[in-house]
N, C-alpha and C positions, 0 to 999 in steps of 0.2 A: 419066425416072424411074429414077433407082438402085435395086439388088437388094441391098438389105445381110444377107441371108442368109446366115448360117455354117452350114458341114456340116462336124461329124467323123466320117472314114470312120476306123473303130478294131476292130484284129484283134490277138485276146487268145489268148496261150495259158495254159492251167495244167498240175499234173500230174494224171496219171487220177485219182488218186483221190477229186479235189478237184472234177470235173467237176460230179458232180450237186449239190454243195452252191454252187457259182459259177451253174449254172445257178438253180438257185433265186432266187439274190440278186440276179440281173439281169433276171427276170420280175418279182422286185417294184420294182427301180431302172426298169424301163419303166413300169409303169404308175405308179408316183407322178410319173417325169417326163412323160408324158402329159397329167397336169393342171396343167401349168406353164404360164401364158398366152402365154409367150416359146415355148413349143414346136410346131415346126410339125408335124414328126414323127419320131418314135423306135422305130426296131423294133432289135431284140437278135436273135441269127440262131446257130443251131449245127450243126459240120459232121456231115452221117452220117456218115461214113468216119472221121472222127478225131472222136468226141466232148469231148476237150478241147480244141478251138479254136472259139472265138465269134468272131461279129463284129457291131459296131454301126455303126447308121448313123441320125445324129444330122443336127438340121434347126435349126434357130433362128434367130429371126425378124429377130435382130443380135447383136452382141457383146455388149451390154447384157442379153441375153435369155443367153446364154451365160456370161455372168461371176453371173448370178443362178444359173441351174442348178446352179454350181462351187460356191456358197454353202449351197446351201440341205442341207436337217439330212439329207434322205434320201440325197442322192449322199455328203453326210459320212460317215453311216450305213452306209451299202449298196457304195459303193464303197471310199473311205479306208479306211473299217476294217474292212469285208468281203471283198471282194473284189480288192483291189490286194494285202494281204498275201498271198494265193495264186497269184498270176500267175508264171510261169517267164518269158514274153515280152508285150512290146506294142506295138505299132505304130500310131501314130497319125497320119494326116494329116489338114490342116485344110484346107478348100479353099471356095471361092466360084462360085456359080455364073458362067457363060460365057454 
């Protein structure tokens, strides 16, 4: 049996002053991708010590489940147009499980 599970593990920075308006945006991009049937799990994550670095860690159930996510209106919404315009850094790896 195959594991066709994708994870992105993705570590975001912004500037301070944009921290608590990014966090916002990405408590609401969790929980609307939470109700994605393609999602297995998504938690958003922020450092104490440096409040402008998040980081997510993303689950989906295949690439199909993951090219729907990219699509749909809220990561349009929430990230494209929210959140990507304020980012300084991002780091994205994509990995499969082992």
């Amino acid at each position: 049996m195959s594991d066709d599970r994708m994870i992105n593990s993705i570590r975001f920075t912004t500037v301070p002053k944009d921290a608590d308006n990014v966090a916002s945006l990405f408590r609401e991009l969790r929980d609307a991708s939470r109700k994605e049937p393609g999602v297995i799990e998504y938690q958003v994550a922020r450092s104490p010590g440096k409040p402008n670095v998040f980081a997510l860690w993303e689950v989906y159930r295949d690439q199909e489940a993951l090219n729907a996510h990219l699509a749909s209106e809220h990561f349009q919404r929430l990230f494209v147009k929210g959140v990507r315009p304020l980012l300084q850094e991002q780091s994205v790896e994509q990995v499969v499980p082992i």
